[in-house]
C-alpha positions as a LaTeX table, in Angstrom:
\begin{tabular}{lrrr}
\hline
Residue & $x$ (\AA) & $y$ (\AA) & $z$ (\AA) \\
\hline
Unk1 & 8.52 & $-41.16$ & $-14.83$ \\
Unk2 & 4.51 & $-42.47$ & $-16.09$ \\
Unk3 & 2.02 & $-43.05$ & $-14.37$ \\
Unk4 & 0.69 & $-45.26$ & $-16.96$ \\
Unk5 & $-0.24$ & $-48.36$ & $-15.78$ \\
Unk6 & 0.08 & $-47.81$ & $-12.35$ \\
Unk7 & $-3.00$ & $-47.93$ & $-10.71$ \\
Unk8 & $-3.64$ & $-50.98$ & $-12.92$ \\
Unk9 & $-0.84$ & $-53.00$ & $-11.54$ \\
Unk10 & $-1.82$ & $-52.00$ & $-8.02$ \\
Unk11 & $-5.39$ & $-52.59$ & $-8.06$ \\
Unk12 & $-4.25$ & $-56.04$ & $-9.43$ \\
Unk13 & $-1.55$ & $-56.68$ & $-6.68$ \\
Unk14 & $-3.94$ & $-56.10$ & $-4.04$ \\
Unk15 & $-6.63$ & $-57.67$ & $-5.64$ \\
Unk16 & $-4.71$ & $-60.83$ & $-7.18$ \\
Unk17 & $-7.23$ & $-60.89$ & $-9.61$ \\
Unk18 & $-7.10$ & $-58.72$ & $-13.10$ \\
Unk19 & $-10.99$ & $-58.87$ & $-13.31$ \\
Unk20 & $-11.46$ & $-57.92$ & $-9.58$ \\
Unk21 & $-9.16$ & $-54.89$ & $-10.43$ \\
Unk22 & $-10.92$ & $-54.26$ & $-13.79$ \\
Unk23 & $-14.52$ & $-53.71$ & $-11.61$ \\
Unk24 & $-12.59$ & $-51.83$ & $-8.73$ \\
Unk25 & $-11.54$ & $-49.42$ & $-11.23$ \\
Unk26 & $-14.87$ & $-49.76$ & $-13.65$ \\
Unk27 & $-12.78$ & $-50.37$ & $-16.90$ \\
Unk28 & $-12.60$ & $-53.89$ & $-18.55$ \\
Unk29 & $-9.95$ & $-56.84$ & $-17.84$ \\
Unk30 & $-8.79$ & $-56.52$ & $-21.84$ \\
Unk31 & $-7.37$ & $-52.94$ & $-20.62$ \\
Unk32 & $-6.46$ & $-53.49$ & $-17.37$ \\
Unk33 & $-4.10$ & $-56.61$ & $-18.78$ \\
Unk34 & $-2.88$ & $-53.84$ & $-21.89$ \\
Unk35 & $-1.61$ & $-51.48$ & $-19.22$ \\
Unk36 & $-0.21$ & $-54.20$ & $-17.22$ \\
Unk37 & 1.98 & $-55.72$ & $-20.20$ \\
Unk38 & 2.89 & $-51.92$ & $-21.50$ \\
Unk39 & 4.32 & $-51.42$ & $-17.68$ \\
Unk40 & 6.15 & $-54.48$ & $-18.15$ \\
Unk41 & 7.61 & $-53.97$ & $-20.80$ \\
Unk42 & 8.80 & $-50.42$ & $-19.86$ \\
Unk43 & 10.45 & $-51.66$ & $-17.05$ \\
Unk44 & 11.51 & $-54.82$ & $-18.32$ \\
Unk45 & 10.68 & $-56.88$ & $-16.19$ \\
Unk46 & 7.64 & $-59.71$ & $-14.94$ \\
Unk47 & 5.48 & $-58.22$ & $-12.55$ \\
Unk48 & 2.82 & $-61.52$ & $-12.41$ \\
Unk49 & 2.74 & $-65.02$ & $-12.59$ \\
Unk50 & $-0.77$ & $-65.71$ & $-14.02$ \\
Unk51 & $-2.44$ & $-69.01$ & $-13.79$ \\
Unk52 & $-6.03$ & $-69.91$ & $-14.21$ \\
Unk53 & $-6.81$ & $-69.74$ & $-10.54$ \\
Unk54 & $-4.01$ & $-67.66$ & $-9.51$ \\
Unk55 & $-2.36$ & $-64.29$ & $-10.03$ \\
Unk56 & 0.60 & $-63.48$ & $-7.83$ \\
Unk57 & 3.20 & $-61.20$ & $-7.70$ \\
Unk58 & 6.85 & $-61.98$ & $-8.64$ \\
Unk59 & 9.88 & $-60.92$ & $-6.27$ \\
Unk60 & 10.38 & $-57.89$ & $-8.30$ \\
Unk61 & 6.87 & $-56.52$ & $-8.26$ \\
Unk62 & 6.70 & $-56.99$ & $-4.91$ \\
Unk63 & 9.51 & $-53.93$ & $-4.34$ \\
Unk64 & 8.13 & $-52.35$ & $-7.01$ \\
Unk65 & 4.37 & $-52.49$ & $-5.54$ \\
Unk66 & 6.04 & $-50.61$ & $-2.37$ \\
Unk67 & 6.76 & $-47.87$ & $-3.88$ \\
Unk68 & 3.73 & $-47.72$ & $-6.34$ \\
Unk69 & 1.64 & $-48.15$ & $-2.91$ \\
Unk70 & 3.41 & $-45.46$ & $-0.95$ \\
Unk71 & 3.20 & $-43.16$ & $-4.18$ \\
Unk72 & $-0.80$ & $-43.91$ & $-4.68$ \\
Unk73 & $-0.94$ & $-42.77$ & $-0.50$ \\
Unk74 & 1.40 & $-39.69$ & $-1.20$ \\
Unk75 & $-0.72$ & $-38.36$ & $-3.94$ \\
Unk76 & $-4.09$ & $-39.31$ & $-1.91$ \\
Unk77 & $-2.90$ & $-37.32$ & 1.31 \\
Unk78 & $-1.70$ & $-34.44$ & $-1.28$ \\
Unk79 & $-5.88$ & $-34.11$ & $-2.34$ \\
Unk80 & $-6.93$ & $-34.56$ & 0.98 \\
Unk81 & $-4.45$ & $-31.76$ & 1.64 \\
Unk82 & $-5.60$ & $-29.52$ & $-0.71$ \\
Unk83 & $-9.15$ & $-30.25$ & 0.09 \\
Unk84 & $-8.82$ & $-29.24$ & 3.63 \\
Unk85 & $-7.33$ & $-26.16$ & 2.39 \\
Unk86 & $-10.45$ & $-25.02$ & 0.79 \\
Unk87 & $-12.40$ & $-26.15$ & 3.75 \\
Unk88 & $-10.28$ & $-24.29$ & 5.76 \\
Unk89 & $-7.97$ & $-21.62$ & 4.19 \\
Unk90 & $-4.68$ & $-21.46$ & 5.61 \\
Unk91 & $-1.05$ & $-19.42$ & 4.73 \\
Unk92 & 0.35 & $-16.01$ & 4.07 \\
Unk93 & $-1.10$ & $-13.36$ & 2.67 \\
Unk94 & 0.69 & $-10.00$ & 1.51 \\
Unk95 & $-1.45$ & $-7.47$ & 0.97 \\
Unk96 & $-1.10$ & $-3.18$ & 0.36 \\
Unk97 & $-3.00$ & $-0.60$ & 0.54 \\
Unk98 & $-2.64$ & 3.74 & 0.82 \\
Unk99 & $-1.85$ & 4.68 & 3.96 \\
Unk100 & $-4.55$ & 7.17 & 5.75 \\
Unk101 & $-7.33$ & 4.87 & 3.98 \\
Unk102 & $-5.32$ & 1.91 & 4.96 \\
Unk103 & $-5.27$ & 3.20 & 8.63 \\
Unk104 & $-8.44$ & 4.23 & 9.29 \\
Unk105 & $-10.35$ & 1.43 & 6.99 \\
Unk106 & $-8.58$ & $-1.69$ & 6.23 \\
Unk107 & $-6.08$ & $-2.73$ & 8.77 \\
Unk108 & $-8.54$ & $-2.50$ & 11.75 \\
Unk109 & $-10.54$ & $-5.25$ & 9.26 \\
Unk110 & $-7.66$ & $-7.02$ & 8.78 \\
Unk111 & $-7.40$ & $-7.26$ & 12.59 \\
Unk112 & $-10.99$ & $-8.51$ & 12.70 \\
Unk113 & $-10.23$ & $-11.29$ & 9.83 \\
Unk114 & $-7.34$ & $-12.78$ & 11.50 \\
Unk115 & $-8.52$ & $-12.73$ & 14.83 \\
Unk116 & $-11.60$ & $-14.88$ & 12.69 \\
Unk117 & $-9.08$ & $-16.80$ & 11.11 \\
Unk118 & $-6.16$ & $-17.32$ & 13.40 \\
Unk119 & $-4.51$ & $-19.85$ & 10.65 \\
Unk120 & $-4.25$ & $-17.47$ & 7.90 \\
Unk121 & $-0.94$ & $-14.90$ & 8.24 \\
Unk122 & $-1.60$ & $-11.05$ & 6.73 \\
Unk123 & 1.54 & $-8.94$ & 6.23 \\
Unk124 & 0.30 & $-5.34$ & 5.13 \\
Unk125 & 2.25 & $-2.89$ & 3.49 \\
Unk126 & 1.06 & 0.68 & 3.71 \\
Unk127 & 1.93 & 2.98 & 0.87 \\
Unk128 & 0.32 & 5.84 & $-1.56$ \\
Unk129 & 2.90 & 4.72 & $-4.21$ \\
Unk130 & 1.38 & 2.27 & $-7.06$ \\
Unk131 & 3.42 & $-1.01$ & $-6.58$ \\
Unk132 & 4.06 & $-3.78$ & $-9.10$ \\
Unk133 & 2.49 & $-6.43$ & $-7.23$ \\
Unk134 & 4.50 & $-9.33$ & $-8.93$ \\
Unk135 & 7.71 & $-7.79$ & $-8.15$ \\
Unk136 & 6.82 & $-6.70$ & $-4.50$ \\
Unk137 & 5.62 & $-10.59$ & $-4.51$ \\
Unk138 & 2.01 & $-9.03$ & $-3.48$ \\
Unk139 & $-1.09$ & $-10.97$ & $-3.65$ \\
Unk140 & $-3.58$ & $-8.31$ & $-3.33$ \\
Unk141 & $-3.65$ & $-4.34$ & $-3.59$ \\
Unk142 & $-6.56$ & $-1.91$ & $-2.40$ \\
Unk143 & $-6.84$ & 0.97 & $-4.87$ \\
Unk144 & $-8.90$ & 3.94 & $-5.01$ \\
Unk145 & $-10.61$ & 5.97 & $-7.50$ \\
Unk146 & $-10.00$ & 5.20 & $-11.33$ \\
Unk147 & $-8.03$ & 2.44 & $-12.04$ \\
Unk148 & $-5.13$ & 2.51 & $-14.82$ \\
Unk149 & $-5.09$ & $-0.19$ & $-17.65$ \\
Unk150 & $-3.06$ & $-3.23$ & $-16.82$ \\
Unk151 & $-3.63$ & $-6.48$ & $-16.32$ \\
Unk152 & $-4.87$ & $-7.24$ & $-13.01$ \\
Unk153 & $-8.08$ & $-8.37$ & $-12.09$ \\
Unk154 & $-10.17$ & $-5.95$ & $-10.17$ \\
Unk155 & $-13.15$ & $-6.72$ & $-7.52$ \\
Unk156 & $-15.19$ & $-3.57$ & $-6.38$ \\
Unk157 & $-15.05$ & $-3.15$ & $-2.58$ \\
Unk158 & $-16.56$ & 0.13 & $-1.61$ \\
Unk159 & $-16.79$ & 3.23 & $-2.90$ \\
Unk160 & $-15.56$ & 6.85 & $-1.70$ \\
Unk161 & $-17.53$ & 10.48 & $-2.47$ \\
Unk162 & $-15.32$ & 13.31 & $-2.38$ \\
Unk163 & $-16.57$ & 16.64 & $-0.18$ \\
Unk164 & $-15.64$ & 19.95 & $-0.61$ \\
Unk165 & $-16.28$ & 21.29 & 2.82 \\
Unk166 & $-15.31$ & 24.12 & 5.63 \\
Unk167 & $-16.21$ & 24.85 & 8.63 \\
Unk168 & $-18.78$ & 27.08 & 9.84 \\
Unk169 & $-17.08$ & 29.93 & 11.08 \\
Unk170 & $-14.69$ & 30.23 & 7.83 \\
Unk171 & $-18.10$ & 30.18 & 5.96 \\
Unk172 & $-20.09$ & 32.35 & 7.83 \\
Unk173 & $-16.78$ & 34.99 & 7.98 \\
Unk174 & $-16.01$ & 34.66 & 4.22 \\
Unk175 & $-19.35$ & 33.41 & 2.58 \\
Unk176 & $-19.87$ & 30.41 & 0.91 \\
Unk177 & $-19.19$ & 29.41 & $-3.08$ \\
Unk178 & $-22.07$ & 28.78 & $-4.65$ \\
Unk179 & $-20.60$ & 27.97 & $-7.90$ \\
Unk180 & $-17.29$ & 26.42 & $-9.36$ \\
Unk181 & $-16.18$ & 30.28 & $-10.54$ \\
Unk182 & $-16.44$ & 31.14 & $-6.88$ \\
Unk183 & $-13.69$ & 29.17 & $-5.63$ \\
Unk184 & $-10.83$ & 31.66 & $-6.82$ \\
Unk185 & $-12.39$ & 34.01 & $-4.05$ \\
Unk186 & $-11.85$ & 31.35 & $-1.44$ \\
Unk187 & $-8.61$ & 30.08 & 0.49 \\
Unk188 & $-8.57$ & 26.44 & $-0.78$ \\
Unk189 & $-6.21$ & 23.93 & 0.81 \\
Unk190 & $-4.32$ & 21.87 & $-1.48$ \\
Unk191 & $-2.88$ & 18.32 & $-1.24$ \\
Unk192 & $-1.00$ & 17.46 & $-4.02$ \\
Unk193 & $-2.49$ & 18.64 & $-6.88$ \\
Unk194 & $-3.25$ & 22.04 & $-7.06$ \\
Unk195 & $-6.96$ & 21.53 & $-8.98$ \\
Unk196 & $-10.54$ & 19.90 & $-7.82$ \\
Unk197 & $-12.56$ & 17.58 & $-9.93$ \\
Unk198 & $-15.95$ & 18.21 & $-10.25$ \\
Unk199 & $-18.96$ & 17.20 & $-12.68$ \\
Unk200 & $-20.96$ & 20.12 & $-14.21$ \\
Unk201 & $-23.50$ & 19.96 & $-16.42$ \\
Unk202 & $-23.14$ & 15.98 & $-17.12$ \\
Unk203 & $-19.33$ & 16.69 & $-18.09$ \\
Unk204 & $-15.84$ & 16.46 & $-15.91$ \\
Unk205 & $-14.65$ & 19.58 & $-14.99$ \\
Unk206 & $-11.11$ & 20.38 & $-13.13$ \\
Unk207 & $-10.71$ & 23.56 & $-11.70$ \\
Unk208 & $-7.04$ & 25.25 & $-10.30$ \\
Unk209 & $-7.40$ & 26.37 & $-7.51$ \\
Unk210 & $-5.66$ & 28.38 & $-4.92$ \\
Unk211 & $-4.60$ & 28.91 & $-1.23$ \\
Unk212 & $-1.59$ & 29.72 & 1.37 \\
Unk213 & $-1.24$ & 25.98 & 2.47 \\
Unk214 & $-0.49$ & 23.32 & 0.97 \\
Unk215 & 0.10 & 19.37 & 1.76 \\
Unk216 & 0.20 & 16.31 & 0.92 \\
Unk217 & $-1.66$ & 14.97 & 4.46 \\
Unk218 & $-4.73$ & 14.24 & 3.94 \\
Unk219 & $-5.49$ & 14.74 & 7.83 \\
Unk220 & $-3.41$ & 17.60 & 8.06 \\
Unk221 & $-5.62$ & 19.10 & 5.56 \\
Unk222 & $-9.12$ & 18.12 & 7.91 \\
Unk223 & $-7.03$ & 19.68 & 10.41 \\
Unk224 & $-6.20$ & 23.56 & 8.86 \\
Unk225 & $-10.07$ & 23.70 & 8.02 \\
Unk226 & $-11.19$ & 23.06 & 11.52 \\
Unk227 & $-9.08$ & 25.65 & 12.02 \\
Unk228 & $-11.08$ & 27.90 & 9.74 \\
Unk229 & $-8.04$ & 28.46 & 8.23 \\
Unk230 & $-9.88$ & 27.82 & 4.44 \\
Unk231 & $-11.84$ & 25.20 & 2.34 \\
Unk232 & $-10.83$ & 21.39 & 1.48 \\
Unk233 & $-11.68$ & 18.70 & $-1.50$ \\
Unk234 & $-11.21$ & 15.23 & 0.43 \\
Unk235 & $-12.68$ & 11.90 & $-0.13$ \\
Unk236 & $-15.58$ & 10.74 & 2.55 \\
Unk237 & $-13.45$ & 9.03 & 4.65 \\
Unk238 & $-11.39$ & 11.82 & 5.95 \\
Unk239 & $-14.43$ & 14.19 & 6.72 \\
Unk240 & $-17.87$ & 12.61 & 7.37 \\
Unk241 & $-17.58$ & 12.05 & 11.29 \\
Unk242 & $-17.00$ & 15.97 & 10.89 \\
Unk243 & $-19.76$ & 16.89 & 8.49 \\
Unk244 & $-22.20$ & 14.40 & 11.07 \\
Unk245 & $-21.26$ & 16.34 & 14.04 \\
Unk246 & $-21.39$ & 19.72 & 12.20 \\
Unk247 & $-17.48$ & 20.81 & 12.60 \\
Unk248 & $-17.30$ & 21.07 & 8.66 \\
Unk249 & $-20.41$ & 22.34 & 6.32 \\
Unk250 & $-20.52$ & 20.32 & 2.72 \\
Unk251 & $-20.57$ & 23.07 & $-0.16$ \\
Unk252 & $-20.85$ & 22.70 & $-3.58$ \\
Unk253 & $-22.63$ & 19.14 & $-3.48$ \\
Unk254 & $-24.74$ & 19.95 & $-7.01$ \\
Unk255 & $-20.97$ & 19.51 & $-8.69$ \\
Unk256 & $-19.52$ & 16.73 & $-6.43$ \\
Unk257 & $-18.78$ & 13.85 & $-8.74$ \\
Unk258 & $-20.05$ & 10.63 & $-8.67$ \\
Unk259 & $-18.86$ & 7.97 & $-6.13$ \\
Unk260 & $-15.72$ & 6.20 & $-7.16$ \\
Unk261 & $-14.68$ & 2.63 & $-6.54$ \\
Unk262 & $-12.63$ & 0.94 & $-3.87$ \\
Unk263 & $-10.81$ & $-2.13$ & $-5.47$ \\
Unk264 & $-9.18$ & $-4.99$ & $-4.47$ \\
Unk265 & $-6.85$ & $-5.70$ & $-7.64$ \\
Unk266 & $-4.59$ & $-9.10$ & $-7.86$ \\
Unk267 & $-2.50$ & $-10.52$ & $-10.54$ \\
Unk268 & $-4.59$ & $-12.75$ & $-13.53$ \\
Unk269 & $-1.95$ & $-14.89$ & $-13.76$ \\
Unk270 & $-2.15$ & $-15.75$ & $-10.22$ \\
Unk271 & $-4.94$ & $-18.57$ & $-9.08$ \\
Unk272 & $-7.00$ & $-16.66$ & $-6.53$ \\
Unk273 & $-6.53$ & $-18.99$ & $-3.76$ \\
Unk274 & $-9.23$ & $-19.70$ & $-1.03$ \\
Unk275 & $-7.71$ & $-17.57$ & 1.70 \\
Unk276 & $-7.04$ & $-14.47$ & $-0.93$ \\
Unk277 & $-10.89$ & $-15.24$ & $-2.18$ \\
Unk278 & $-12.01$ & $-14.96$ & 1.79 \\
Unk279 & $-9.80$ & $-12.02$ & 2.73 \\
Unk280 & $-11.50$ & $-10.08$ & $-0.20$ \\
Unk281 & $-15.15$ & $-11.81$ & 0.26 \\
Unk282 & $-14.55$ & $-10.41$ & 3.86 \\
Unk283 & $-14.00$ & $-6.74$ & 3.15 \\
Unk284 & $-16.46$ & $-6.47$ & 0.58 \\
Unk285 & $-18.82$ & $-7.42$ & 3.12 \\
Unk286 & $-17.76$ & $-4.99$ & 5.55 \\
Unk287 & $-15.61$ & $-1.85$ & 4.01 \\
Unk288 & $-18.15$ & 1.12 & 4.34 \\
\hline
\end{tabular}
């Protein structure tokens, strides 16, 4: 189907006047009667008796203008539609994020957005594995740290420091490191890599390390070094209420690396819809 000449015959039809239509739709009555005799002839068929006082329709373009008019209303309500949806987002979103930062940061913001927006459905997915967002039919990911080279688009959130910290009494009963060659004398709890990233003299540095316990728990991890049980690497999030109240001492900070990013990451391919664009806008605003 064309759309050619549509609008031309309908203006005309409810204007039974080809140079009333021609103003309405600020083009001249030469083109407005072109289009009109090109739709005619594609469909074969009179759609006007003209006189020179009169222009009416004929029995078939009556019919036809029925459906032309109800087409013309169809595709008006479908703008208005869409208009309304940037005016006020609306639909499903499916988001994921890693799990203890997910916990602890996003989802009670999530809560917060849809209670704010009680016409726009989230559906979070909690996971430390790297998805493929297009095949897990995701619209947005939270990431942390360095991001790999792909395609997606990436908006900066937040950032995250990471702390190498223990708590007093392990400190005070096996002195603290003052340097990165230190560390070996230390018991240093492990997640799941088994060195810490640090930044010495303007250059990366990763140093093995070694302890009794490892684990792959973040909080578990807070947990044995509140015990005293030895020293930890984790990002902010896990460990500043502690350093603020003074149940974990920062050490090292001279070598702590600079802040990474927090991302929201979504497919280029994908038009970032209003409600994705305010679900991001919205934690940007208020991830700490």
């Amino acid at each position: 189907m064309s759309w050619q000449g549509i609008n031309e015959f309908v203006a005309v039809a409810e204007a039974n006047s080809f140079s009333v239509a021609a103003k309405q739709l600020n083009i001249s009555t030469a083109q407005v009667s072109r289009q009109i005799s090109a739709l005619e002839k594609r469909l074969q068929v009179k759609l006007f008796y003209r006189t020179t006082r009169k222009v009416s329709l004929t029995e078939e373009a009556q019919l036809f203008y029925q459906h032309c008019r109800n087409l013309l209303d169809g595709l008006t309500n479908a703008e208005q539609a869409i208009t309304n949806l940037q005016a006020n987002p609306q639909g499903k979103i499916k988001l994921t994020a890693p799990v203890t930062y997910g916990e602890q940061k996003v989802l009670p913001l999530i809560n917060d957005f849809v209670a704010l927006h009680n016409e726009i459905e989230v559906t979070t997915e909690l996971t430390n594995n790297r998805v493929d967002l297009i095949d897990g039919g995701f619209d947005v990911a939270i990431r942390l740290g360095q991001l790999q080279d792909s395609s997606l688009i990436a908006k900066r959130l937040s950032q995250r420091s990471n702390f190498v910290c223990a708590s007093a009494a392990y400190l005070q009963k096996h002195g603290e490191a003052h340097s990165l060659s230190e560390l070996k004398q230390h018991n240093c709890l492990l997640g799941t890599r088994d060195y810490w990233r640090f930044i010495e003299q303007g250059k990366e540095k990763n140093i093995r390390v070694k302890g009794n316990l490892r684990c792959n728990s973040g909080l578990s991890l807070v947990d044995a070094a509140l015990k005293d049980i030895g020293i930890v690497q984790l990002p902010d999030y896990y460990v500043q209420s502690y350093i603020e109240s003074g149940q974990l001492v920062t050490i090292l900070d001279q070598f702590r690396e600079p802040a990474e990013g927090i991302w929201a990451v979504y497919p280029q391919n994908r038009y970032l819809s209003p409600k994705i664009r305010l679900l991001i806008d919205y934690l940007s605003t208020n991830l700490k």
